[in-house]
N, C-alpha and C positions, 0 to 999 in steps of 0.2 A: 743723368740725362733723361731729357722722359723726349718720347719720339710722338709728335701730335699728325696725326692722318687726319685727311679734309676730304671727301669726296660728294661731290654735286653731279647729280642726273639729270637731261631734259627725257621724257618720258615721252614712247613713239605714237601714244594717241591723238587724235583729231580730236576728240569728244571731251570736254572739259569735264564732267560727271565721272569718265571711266578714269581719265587721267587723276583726280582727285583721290578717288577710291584704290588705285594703284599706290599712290604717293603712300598713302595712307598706311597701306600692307606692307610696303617695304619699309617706312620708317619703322613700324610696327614690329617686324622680324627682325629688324638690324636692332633695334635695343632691346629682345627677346635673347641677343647673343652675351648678354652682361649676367656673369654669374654661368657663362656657360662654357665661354672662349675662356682658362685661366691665364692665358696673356694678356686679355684687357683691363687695363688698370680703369679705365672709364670712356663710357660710349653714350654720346647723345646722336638720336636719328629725330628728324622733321621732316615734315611735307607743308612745301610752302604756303601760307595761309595771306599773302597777298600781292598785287601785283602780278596777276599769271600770265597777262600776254609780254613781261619784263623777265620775271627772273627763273630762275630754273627748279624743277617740281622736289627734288628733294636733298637733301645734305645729311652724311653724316661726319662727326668728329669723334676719334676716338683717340685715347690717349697710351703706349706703351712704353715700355722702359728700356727698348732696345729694337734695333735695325731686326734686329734675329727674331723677339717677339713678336712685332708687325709680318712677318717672313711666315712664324708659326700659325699666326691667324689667319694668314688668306689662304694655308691650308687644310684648317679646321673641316672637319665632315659637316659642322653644323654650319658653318660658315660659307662653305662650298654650296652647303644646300639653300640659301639664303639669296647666294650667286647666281644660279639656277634658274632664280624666280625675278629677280634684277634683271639678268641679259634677256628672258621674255618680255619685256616692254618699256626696255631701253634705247633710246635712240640715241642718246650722248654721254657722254664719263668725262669727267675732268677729275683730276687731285693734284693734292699739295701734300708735302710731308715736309717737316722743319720742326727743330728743337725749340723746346720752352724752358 
């Protein structure tokens, strides 16, 4: 089984410039955690590049090979600390998790 996580942000700025360069830093440090987290089998992170009064500022996809691995990663120190910097300038969370 490989266990696929989906998580999309809207970002609490007013300011399209800081909201951008936020996106930017969080997709940046969410795929800094590949090679870092050894539960993730594969992690892609973005910051939306159009449409911004539509869709939301950032997503990422990560893929593990178990309920428990997913479980171990959202309490990585590095992962934690990543989280940290996410709930500073978040204003919405959504996720999906579903088998591939």
């Amino acid at each position: 089984m490989t266990l696929r996580h989906v998580v999309t942000w809207k970002l609490a700025s007013e300011d399209a410039a800081e909201r951008g360069a936020q996106a930017a830093e969080m997709a940046e440090r969410l795929n800094a955690l590949d090679g870092v987290v050894p539960q993730i089998r594969s992690i892609s992170a973005g910051a939306n590049t159009i449409y911004p009064d539509a869709n939301w500022d950032v997503t990422v996809v990560a893929d593990f090979d178990s309920v428990a691995d997913l479980e171990a990663y959202a309490v990585h120190p590095a992962h934690e600390e990543v989280a940290v910097y996410i709930r500073s300038v978040v204003a919405s969370r959504v996720a999906v998790d579903f088998e591939v």
